[in-house]
N, C-alpha and C positions, 0 to 999 in steps of 0.2 A: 552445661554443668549440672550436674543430678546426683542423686542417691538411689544404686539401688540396692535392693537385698531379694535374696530366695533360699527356698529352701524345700528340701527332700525327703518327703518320710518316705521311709520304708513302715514305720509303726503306725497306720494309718490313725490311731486310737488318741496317737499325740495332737493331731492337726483341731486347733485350736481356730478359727476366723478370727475372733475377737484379738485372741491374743497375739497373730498373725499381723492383723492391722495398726495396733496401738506401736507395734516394734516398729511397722513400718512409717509410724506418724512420726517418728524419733528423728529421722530423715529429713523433716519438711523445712529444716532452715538450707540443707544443699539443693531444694527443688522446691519454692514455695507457690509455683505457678500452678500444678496438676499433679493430682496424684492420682494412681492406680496401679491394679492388680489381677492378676490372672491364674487362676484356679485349672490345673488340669488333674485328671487320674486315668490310668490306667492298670492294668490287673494286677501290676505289682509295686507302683507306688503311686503316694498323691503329691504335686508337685504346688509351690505357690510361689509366684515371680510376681516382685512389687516395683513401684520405679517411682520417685517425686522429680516435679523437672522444673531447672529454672530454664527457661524457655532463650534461644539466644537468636537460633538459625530457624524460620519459618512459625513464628510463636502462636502460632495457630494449632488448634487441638489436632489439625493434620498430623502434626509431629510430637503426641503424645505416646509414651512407652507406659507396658510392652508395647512392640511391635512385630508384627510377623513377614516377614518374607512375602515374595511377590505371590512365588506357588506356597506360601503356608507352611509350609515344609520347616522352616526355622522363626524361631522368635528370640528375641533379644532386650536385653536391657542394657543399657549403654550410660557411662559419665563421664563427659568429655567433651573434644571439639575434633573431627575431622579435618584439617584445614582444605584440604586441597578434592574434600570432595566432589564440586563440581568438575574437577578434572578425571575423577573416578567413575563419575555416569558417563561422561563423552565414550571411555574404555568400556564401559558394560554396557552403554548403548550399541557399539559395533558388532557384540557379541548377542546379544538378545533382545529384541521390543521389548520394553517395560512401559506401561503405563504407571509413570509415578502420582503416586496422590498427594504430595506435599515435595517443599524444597528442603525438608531436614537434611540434615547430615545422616543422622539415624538413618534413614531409609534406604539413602543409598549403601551405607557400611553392609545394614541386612542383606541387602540386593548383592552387594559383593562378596560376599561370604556364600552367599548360594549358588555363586555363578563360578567361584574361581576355590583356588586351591586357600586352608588358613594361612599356610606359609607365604604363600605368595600374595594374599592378602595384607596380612602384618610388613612387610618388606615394603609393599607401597603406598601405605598411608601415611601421611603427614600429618599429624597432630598429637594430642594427649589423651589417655582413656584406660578406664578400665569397662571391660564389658564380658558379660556373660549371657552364652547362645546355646538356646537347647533346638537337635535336632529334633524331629517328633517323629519322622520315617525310622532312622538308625537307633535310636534313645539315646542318642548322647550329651554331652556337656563338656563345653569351650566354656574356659574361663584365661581373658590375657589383659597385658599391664604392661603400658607405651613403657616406650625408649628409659626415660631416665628416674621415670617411679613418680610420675607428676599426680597422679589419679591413684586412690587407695583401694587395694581390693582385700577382703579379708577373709577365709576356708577353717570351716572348725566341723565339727561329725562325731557320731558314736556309731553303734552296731545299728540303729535306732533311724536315722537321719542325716543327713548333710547338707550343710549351709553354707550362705558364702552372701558378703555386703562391702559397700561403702565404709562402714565405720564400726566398731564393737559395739556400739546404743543397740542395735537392735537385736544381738544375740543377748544382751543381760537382760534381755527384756521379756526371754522366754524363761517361762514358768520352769522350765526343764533343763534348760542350762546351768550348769555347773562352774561358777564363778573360784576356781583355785588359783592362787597366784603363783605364776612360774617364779621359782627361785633364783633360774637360772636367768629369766629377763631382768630381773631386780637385782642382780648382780651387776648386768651390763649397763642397766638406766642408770645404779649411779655410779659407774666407771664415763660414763659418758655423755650423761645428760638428755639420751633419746634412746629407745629398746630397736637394737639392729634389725634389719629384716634374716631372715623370718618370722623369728621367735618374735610372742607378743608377750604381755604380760599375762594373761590367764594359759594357763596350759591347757595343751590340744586346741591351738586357735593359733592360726599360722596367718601370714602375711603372704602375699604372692608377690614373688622377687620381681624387681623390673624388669621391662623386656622377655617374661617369660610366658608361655601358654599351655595351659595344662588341658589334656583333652580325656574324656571322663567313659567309657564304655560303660553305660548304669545298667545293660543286658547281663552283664560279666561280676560288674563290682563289689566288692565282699564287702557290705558296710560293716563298719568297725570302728572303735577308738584312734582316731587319731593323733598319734603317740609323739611323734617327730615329722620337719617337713622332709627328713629323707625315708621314711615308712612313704610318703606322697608316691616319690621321688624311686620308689623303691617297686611298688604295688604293680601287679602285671596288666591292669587291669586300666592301667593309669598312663599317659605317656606326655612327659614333662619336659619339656626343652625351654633351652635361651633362646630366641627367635633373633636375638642382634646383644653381641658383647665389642667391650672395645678391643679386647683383641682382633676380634675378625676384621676390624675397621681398619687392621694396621697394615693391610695388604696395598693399602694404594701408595704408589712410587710416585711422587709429586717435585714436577721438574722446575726449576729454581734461578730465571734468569736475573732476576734483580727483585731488590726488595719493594716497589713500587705494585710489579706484579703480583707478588703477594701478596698486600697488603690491598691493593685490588680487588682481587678473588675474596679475598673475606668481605670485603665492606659488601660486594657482589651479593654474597652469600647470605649476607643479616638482611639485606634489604628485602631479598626474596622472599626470607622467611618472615618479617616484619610485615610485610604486604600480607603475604599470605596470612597471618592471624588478624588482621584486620578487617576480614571477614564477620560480620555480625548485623543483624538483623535491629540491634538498639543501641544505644550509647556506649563508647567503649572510652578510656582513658588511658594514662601512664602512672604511674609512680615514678616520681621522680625524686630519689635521695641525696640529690647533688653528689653523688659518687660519681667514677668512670662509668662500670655499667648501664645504668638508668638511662644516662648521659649519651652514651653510644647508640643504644636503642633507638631514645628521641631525634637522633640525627637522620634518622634511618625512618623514621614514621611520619617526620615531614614532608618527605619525601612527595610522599602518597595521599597526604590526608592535611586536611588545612583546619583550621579553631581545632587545635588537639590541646585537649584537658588534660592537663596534670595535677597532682596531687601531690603534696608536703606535710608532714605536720615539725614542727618546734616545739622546743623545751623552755620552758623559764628555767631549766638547768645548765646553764650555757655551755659545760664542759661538754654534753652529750649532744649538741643542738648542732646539724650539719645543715639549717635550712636555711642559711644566707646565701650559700654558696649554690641552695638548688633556686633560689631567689634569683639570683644575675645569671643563670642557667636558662631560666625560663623566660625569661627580658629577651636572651639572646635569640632565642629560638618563636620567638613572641606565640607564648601557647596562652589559654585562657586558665592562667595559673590560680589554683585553691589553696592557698597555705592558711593551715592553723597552728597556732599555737596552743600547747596542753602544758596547764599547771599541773602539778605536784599530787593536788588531791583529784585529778580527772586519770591522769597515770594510775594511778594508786588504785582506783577505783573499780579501775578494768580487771585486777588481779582476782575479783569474785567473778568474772566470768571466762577466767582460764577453762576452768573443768566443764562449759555448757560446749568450748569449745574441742577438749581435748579430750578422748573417753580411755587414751591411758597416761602414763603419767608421763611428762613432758616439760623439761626444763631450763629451755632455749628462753634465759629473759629476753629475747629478741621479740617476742611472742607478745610481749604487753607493746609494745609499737607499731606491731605490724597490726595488732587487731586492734589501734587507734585508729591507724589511716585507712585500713578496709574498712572502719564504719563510718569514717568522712568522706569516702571515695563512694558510697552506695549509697547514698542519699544523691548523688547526678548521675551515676553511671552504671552497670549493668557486670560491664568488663572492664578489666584492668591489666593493662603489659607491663611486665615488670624484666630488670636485669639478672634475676636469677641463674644460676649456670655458667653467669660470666668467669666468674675467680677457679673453677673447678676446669673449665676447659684453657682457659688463658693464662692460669695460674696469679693465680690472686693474691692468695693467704700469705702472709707473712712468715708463717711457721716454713714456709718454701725459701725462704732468705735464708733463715736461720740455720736450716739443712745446707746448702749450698755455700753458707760462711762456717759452720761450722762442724760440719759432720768431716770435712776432709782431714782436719785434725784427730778429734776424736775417736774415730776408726783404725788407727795408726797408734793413740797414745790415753787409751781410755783409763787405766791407773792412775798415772800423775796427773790428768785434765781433772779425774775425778777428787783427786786429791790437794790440786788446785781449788776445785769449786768447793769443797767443805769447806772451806776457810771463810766462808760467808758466815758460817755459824758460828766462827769464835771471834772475829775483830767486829770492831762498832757499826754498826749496817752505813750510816752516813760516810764512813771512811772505804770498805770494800765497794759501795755501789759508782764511789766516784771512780777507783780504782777499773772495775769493770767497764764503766760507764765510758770511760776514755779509751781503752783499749778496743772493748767489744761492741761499743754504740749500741747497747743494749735499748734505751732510750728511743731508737730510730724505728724498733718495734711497738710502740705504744704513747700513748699520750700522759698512761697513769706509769709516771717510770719508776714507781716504789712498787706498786703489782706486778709488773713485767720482771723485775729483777726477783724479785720472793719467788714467783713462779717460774721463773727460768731455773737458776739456780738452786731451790729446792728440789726439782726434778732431775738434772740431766747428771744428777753422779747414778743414777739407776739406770743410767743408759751403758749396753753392752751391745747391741746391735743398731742396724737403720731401723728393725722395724719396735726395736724396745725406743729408741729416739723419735721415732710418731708417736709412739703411744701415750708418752711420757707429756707429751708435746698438748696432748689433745684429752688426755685423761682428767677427772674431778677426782672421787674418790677410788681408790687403787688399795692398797695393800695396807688400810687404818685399821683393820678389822671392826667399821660400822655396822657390821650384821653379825646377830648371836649367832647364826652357825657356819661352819666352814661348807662353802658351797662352791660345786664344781664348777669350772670355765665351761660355756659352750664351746664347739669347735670354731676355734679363733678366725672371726669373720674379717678381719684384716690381714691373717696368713692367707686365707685365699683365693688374696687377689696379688701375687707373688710374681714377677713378670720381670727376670734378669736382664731381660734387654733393653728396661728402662733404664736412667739413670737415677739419682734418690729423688729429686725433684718431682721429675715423672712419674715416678712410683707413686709418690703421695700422691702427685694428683687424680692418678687414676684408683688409686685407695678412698679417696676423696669425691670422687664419680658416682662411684657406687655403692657408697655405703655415709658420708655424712654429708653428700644432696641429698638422694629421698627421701633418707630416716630423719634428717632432719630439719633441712632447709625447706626441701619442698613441703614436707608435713608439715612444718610451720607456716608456709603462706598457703595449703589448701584448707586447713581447717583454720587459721586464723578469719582468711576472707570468706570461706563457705558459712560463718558462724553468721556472716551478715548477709549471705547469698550474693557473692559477689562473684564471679570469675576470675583467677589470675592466670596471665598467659606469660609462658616464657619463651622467646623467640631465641633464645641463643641454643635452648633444647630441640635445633635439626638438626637431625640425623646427618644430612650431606656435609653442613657449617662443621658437626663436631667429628665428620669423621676426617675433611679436610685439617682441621686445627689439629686433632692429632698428631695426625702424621707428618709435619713440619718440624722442622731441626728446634730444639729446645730455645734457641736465643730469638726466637719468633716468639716467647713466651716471657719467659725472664732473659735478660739484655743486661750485661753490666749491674745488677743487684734491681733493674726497675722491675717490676713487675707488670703484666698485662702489656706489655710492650707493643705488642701489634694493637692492641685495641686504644692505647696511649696517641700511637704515630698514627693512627684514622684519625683520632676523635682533635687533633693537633688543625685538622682543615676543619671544624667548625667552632672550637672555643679555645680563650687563650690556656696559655701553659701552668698559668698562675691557677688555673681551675684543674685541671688536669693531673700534673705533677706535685701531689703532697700526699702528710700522709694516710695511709687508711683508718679510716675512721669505722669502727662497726656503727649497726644499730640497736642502739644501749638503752639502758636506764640506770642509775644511780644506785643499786642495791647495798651496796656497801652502810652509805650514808642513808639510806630509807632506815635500814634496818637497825641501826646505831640511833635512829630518831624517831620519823613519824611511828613506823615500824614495829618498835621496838615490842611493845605490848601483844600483839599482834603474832612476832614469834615466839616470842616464851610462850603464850597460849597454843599456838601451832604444835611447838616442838615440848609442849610439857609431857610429864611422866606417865601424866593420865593418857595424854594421845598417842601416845605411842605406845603404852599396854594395850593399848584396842589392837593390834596385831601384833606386836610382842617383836617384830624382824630386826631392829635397832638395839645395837649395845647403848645403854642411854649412856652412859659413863663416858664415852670417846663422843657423841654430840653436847656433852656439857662443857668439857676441854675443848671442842670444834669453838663454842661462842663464847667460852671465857677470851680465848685468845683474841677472836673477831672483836671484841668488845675492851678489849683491851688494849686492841690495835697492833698486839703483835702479827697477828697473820692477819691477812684479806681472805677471809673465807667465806667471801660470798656465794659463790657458786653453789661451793657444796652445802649451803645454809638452802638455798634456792631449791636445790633438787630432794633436801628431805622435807622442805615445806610443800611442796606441789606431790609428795608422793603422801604426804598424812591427806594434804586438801583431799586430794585425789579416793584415796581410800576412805576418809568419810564421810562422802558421797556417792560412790557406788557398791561400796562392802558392805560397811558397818551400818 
């Protein structure tokens, strides 16, 4: 796991050392083992490729980056893990002698890429990564981004230069960059709490979509403003493909004699890929949430590996606290369990170091937990496995209930349903929720069942299609008019991913694949845990595991309203039911109640009049009504209280 960045002049007069280095220091918490850098020029440009590495596989300066290729011919900067490397030299040993000079990963991916086709490169490698290869014979530039968006890669340019990193730190960092906030990212961060790929929040500074590989002719290429990532996408000079989408996955015909064999072949399939990220050179670990997920994993990494470390943290907030259950979890499976528990003002406290970890703005309060336990988990371990991926490919979310109990109505009878559901707004909430609450088991979605019900219900009379009922599902702020000017939608990154031949469940999930895993989950646990240099690996994110799960009959997924079904009936053969079967619990924190207490002081200062004239983007008038109401307890508006606090933090510390 690393950081790297580079960067292009064509304006030779730009090329700065100093200021080249300082951006690349910005890096040193995703790599604080080695840093360096590599200086080239040639007649028509001057090129600088940096890399900081945390050191995992061969931790020896053998396998420090850049690195060049055997015959020299290519170098690379690479952040990630190979898993299955060693089984990629056995393939480029039959084809060439290589003298390797280190066991990295790195060396070998270089060696691969020199030897064999990119395409068919990318198609065989097993692990997570973003990395970028300059040829020096043809002048070009590869730039690619694994399977499900686990590794950040970021592309921004003028007429001038082109760059491309790890993280946006070390583009604000140049003297010469142009820090303008996309309007249209700031529309979608607070529709939904994370800015979709590709759009970032500065404009002309693109994300590189997952699973794709962009390949750069810099003999050809007309440097220029880069306007949109379909100008990328567009450019002749450019040539930009998906290297693996789920649709292509959907081609395997998977024969079905009984559900044991099933249910086989997966448990088959996580082990493999479990084993395989168990590859490391230093101390690795689990996260264990006492969830299904985590749970699943650890069953599977027993297997192979004995004193396995897990990690927990608890709340003295008991309502949000699922670490009893990771407690007789870990009893069962007898690992050399770390649980901590975190007051109130240790929680709280992490909230000042959101922005060291997130460099745009980012509003997943999952984000103050997870970067609890990545800094209790990196005080013993190096790496960390975690269940990520599970709920997206096995279908998880609750909001997949909700569509399958209730979209088959609404589809059919969306006027009177809707006209049904206003009747929230006029009888006394204690009398409609029980009303609902009986009929709908609305309840059965959440633990907070006065939030669950305000947000069900406030939302679904604006439902007229399946895909206005996700959105509605999954939306913060929508159509309050919180921004002083009216600002256009990007092209709606949830149409598409459109695919009739799912059914709505499906749909979502695979809406859910690719676009709220990377942009959000996984971006939350790579820079949560990179903040503390820690590793986290997702074993449910292979390529063979997700293209089999796919393609299985739905009730391999959701069964009778259970959800994760198949990974339920595995995890049924190593702990009991009572651990198993209840209900989902996210990973939370209290914001409601922080904000209504310790808090309080805290957000009136955040969200005052003064701080939000420092860029003027907020109608103050509609966030005053937002926390009268919060404060008065008629709405639960925490979320959206959340995501204009993290976008003022955010803004004044890298704008203002």
């Amino acid at each position: 796991m690393c950081g790297i960045f580079g960067i292009i002049f064509k304006n030779k007069n730009l090329y700065n050392q100093n200021n080249l280095v300082n951006s690349l220091n910005l890096l040193k918490n995703r790599g604080p083992d080695s840093q360096n850098y590599i200086e080239y020029e040639n007649s028509n440009y001057k090129y600088f490729f940096g890399h900081t590495r945390l050191s995992i596989l061969d931790t020896s300066s053998s396998g420090n980056q850049p690195m060049y290729s055997n015959s020299k011919r290519y170098l690379i900067i690479f952040n990630g893990e190979i898993y299955n490397h060693l089984e990629i030299r056995n393939l480029i040993n039959k084809k060439i002698k290589i003298f390797w000079k280190s066991n990295s990963d790195t060396e070998t991916l270089i060696n691969f890429i020199e030897n064999f086709e990119i395409d068919y490169v990318l198609k065989n490698i097993s692990g997570m990564f973003a990395f970028v290869v300059y040829d020096f014979k043809d002048d070009k530039l590869y730039l690619a981004r694994d399977i499900a968006g686990e590794k950040p890669l970021y592309i921004t340019g003028n007429e001038e230069y082109l760059a491309f990193s790890s993280d946006l730190k070390p583009f604000k960092n140049l003297n010469f960059y142009k820090k303008d906030i996309n309007k249209i990212a700031l529309k979608s961060y607070l529709k939904y709490n994370y800015i979709p790929a590709p759009i970032t929040i500065f404009e002309n500074t693109f994300k590189i979509k997952s699973a794709s590989v962009i390949d750069i002719n810099l003999k050809k290429y007309n440097f220029k403003t880069i306007q949109s990532y379909q100008s990328i996408l567009d450019d002749k000079h450019i040539k930009t493909k998906k290297w693996w989408t789920l649709n292509t996955a959907s081609k395997q015909k998977i024969e079905i004699n009984n559900q044991k064999q099933i249910f086989d072949k997966i448990e088959n399939l996580l082990e493999k890929s479990t084993k395989e990220q168990l590859i490391s050179d230093v101390p690795i670990g689990v996260f264990l949430s006492g969830g299904v997920d985590s749970s699943l994993i650890l069953s599977q990494i027993v297997k192979n590996k004995s004193n396995v470390d897990t990690f927990n943290i608890g709340f003295d907030f008991k309502e949000y606290d699922e670490s009893e259950d990771a407690n007789k979890i870990a009893r069962i499976f007898k690992t050399n369990h770390n649980h901590y528990v975190c007051n109130k003002n240790e929680a709280i406290s992490m909230i000042d170091k959101i922005n060291d970890a997130f460099s745009e703005p980012f509003a997943d309060s999952s984000q103050i937990p997870t970067m609890l336990v990545s800094q209790i988990a990196r005080k013993k371990v190096k790496v960390i496995l975690g269940g990520d991926g599970g709920d997206e490919i096995f279908g998880g979310y609750n909001r997949y209930l909700l569509a399958n109990k209730y979209w088959k109505y609404l589809k059919y009878f969306p006027k009177p349903f809707n006209l049904i559901f206003r009747a929230h707004k006029i009888l006394p909430k204690n009398l409609i929720f029980k009303i609902f609450d009986n009929y709908f088991n609305l309840s059965s979605f959440s633990k907070n069942k006065i939030s669950s019900y305000n947000k069900i219900l406030n939302k679904i009379e604006k439902i007229h299609s399946r895909q206005s009922f996700y959105e509605n599902l999954i939306e913060e702020w929508s159509d309050e008019n919180i921004l002083n000017e009216k600002i256009s939608d990007e092209k709606n990154h949830i149409g598409m991913y459109s695919d009739k031949n799912l059914n709505f469940e499906e749909w979502m999930m695979s809406i859910d694949f690719n676009t709220y895993l990377p942009d959000d989950i996984l971006c939350k646990v790579d820079r949560s845990s990179m903040l503390f240099s820690l590793e986290a690996r997702s074993p449910f994110l292979n390529k063979d595991l997700i293209e089999f799960v796919y393609n299985l009959p739905f009730e391999f997924k959701i069964n009778n309203q259970v959800t994760k079904w198949s990974s339920k009936k595995i995890l049924e053969k190593y702990l009991p039911k009572e651990l198993i079967y209840k209900s989902k619990q996210g990973f939370g924190v209290p914001l409601a109640e922080w904000f209504r207490n310790e808090l309080k002081d805290y957000v009136y200062d955040n969200l005052s009049k003064n701080s939000c004239d420092k860029h003027n983007l907020f109608n103050y008038k509609v966030i005053q009504q937002t926390l009268d109401n919060h404060y008065n307890k008629n709405i639960n508006s925490e979320f959206k209280i959340w995501s204009l606090i993290q976008f003022n933090s955010w803004y004044n510390k890298f704008i203002h």
